[in-house]
DRENPA-3360 file (N, C-alpha, C; in nm, 2 decimals, always signed):
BEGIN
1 = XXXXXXXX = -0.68/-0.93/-1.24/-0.60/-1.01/-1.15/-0.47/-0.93/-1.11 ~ -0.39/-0.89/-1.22/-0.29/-0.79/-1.16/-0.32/-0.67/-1.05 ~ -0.45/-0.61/-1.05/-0.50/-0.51/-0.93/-0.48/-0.61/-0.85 ~ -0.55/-0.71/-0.81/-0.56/-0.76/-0.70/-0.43/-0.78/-0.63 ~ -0.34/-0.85/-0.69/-0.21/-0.89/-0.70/-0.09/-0.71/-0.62 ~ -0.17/-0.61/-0.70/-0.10/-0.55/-0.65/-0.16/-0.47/-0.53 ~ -0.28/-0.46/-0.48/-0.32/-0.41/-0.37/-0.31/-0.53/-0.26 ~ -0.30/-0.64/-0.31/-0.24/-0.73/-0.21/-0.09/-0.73/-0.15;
9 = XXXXXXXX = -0.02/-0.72/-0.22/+0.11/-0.67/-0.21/+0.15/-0.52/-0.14 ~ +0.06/-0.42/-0.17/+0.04/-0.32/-0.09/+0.02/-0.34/+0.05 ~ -0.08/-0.40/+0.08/-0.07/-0.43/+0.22/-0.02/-0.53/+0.31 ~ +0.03/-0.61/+0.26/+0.17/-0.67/+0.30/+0.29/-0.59/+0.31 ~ +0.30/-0.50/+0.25/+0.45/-0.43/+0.26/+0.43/-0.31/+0.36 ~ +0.27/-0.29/+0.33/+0.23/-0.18/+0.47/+0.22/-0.28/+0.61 ~ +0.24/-0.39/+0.60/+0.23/-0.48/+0.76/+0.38/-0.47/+0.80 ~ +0.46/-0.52/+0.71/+0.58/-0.49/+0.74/+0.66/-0.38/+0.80;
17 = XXXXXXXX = +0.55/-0.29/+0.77/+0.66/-0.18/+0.80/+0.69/-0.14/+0.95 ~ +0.52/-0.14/+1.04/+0.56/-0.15/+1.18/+0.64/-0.28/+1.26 ~ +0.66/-0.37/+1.17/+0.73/-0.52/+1.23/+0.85/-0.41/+1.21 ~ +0.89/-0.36/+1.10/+1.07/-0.33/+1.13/+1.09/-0.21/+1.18 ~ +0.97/-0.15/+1.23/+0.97/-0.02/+1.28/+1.02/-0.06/+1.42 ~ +0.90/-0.19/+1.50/+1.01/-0.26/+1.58/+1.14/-0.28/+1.61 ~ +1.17/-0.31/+1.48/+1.32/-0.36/+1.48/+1.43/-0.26/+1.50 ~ +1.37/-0.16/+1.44/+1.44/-0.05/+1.42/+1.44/+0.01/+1.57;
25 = XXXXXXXX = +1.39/-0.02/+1.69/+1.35/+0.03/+1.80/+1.49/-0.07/+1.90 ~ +1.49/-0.21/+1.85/+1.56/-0.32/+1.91/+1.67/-0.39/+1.84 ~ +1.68/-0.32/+1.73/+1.81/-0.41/+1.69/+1.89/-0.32/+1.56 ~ +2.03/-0.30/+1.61/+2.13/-0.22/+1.52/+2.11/-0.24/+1.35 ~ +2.06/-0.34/+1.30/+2.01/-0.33/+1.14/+1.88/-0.28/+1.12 ~ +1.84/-0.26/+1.21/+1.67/-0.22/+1.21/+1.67/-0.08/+1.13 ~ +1.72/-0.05/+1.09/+1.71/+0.14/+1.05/+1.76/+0.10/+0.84 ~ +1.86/-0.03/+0.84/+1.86/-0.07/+0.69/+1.69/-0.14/+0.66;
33 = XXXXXXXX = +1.69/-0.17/+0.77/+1.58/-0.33/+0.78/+1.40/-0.23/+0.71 ~ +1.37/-0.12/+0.82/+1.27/-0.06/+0.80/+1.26/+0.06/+0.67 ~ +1.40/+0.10/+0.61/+1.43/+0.17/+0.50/+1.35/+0.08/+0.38 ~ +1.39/-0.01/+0.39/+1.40/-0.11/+0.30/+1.22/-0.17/+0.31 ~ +1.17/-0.16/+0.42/+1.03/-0.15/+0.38/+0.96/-0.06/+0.36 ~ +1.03/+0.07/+0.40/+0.96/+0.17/+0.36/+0.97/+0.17/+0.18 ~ +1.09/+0.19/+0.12/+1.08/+0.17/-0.02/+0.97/+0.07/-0.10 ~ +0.96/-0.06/+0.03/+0.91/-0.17/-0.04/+0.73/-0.11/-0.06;
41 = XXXXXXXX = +0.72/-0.01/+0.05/+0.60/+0.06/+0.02/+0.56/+0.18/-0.09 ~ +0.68/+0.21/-0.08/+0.65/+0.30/-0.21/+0.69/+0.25/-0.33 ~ +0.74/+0.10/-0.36/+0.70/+0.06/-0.46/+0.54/-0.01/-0.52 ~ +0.55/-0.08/-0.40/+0.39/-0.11/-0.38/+0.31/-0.02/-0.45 ~ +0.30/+0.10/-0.35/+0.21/+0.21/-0.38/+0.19/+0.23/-0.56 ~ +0.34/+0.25/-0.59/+0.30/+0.28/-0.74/+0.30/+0.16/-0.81 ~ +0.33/+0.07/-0.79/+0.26/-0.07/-0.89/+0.12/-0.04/-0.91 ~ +0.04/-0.04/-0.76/-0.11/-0.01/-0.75/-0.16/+0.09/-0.81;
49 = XXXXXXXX = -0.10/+0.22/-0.81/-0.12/+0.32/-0.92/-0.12/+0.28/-1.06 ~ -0.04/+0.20/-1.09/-0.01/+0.19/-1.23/-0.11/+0.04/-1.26 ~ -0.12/-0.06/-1.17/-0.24/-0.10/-1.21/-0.40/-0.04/-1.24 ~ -0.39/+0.04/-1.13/-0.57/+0.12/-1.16/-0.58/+0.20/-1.29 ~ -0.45/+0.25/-1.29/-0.45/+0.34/-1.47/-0.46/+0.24/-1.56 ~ -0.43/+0.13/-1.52/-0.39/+0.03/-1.65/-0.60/-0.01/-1.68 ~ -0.64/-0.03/-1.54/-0.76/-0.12/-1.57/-0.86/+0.05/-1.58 ~ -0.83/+0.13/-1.57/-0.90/+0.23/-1.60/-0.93/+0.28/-1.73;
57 = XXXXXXXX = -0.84/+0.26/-1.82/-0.78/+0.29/-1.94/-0.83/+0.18/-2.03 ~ -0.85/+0.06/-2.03/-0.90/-0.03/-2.03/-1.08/-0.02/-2.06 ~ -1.12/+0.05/-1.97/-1.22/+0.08/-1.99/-1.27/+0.01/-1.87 ~ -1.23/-0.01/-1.74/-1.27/-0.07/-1.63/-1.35/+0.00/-1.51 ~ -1.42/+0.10/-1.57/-1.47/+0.22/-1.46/-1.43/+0.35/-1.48 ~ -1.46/+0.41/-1.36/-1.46/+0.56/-1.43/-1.31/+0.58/-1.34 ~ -1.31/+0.72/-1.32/-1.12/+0.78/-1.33/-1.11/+0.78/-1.13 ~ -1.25/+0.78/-1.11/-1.24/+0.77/-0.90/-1.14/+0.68/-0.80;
65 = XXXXXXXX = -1.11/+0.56/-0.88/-1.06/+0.48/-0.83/-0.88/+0.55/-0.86 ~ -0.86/+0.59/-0.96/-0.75/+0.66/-1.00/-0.69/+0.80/-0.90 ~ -0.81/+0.85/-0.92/-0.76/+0.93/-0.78/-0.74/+0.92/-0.63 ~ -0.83/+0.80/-0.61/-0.77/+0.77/-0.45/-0.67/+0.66/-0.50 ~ -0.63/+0.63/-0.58/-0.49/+0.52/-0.55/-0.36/+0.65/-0.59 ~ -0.38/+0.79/-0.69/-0.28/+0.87/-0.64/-0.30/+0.93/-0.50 ~ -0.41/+0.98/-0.46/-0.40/+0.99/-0.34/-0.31/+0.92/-0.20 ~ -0.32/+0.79/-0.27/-0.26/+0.71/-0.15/-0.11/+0.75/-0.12;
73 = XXXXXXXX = -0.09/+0.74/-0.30/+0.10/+0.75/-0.36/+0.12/+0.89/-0.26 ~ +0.07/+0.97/-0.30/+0.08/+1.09/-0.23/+0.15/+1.11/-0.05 ~ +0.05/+1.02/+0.01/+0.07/+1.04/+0.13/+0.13/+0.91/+0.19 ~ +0.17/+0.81/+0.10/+0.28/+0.69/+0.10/+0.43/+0.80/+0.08 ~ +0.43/+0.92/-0.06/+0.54/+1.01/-0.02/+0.59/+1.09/+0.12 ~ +0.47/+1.14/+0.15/+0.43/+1.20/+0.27/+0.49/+1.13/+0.39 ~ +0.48/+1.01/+0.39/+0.52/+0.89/+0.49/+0.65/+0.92/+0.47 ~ +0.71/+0.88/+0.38/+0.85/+0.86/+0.37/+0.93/+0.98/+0.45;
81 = XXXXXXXX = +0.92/+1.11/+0.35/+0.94/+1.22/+0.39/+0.92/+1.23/+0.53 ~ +0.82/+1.25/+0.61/+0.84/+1.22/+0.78/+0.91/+1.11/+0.87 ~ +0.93/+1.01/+0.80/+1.02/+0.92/+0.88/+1.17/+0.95/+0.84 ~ +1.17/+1.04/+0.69/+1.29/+1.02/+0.70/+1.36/+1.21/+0.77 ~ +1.27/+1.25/+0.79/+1.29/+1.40/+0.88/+1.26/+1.40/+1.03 ~ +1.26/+1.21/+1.07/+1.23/+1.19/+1.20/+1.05/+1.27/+1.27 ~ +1.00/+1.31/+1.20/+0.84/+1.34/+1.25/+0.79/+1.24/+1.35 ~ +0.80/+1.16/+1.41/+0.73/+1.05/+1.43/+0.59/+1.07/+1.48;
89 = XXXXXXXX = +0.56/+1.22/+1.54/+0.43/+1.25/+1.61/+0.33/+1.21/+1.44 ~ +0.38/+1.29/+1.39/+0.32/+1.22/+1.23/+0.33/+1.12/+1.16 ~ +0.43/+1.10/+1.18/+0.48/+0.98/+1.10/+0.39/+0.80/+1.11 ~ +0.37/+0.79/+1.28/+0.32/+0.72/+1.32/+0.15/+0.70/+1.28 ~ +0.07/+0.82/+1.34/-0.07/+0.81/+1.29/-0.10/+0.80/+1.13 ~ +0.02/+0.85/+1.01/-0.01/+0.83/+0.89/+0.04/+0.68/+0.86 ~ +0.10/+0.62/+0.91/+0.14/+0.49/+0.87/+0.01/+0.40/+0.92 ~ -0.05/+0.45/+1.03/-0.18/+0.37/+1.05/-0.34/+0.37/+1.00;
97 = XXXXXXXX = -0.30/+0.57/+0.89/-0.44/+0.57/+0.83/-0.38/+0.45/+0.71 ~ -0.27/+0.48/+0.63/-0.23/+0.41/+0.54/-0.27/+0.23/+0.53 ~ -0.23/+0.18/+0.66/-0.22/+0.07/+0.66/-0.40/+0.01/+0.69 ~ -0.48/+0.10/+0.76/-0.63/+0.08/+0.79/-0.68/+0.12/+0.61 ~ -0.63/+0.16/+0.55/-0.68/+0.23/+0.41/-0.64/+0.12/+0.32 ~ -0.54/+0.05/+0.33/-0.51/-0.06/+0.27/-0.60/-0.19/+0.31 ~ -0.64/-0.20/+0.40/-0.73/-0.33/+0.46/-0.85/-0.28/+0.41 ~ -0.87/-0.17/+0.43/-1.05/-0.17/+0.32/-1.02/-0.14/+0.23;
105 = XXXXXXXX = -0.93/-0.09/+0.13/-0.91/-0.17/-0.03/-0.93/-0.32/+0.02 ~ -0.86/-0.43/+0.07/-0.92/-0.57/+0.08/-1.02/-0.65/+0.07 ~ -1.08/-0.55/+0.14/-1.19/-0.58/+0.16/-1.28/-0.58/+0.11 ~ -1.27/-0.48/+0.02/-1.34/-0.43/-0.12/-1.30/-0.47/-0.23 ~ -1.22/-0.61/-0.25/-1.20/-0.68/-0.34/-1.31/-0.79/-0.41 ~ -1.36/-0.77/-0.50/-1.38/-0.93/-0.48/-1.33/-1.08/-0.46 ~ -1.45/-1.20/-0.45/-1.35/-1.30/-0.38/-1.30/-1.35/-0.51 ~ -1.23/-1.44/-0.50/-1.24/-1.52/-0.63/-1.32/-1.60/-0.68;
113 = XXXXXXXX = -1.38/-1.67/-0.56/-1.49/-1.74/-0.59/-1.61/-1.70/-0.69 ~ -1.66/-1.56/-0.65/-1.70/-1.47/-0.77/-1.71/-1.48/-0.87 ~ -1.52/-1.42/-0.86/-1.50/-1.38/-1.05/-1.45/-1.59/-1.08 ~ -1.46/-1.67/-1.04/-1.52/-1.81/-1.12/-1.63/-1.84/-1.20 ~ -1.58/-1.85/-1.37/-1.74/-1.89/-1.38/-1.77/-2.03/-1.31 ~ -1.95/-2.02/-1.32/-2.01/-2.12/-1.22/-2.04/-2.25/-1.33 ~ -1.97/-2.32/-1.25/-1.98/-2.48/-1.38/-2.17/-2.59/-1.30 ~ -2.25/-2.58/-1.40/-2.33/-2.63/-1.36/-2.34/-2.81/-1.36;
% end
């Protein structure tokens, strides 16, 4: 439940980010406004890290899922670092493998209806 909770929250905070990337385009707080989701993404990122180790450790599968959720952290750093060195020629296309990489984790969730047991 906690994974889910946090790769949900990951891509919520990766939607946000081009909403205040907007803002940050049209309105004088936009540059506090999109900081502030960028962090909210790299907290995200590592909640989700720290969940997959948690259910890894656990005994919830093997260590694969652990390395693409550091991988993610990685290039969620990567993100930051370019927006905050103004890159945008990069900055932009990594925010949208990020944010398309987050929607198939979703997707790859199970539903919940699933993990219900089935009452006969």
């Amino acid at each position: 439940m906690f994974l889910r909770f946090a790769i949900i929250l990951q891509a919520v905070t990766l939607f946000s980010a081009p909403i205040t990337a907007g803002l940050l385009l049209t309105t004088p707080s936009g540059r506090a406004l999109h900081s502030v989701s960028a962090y909210s993404v790299f907290a995200a990122g590592l909640v989700h890290l720290l969940a997959v180790i948690l259910v890894w450790r656990r005994g919830g599968g093997g260590p694969r899922p652990v390395l693409y959720s550091a991988g993610f952290f990685v290039l969620v750093l990567a993100q930051i670092a370019l927006g905050i060195a103004q890159a945008v020629t990069l900055h932009l296309p990594l925010g949208v493998l990020l944010f398309g990489y987050s929607v198939l984790q979703l997707g790859q969730l199970p539903s919940v209806r699933r993990l219900a047991p089935e009452t006969v």
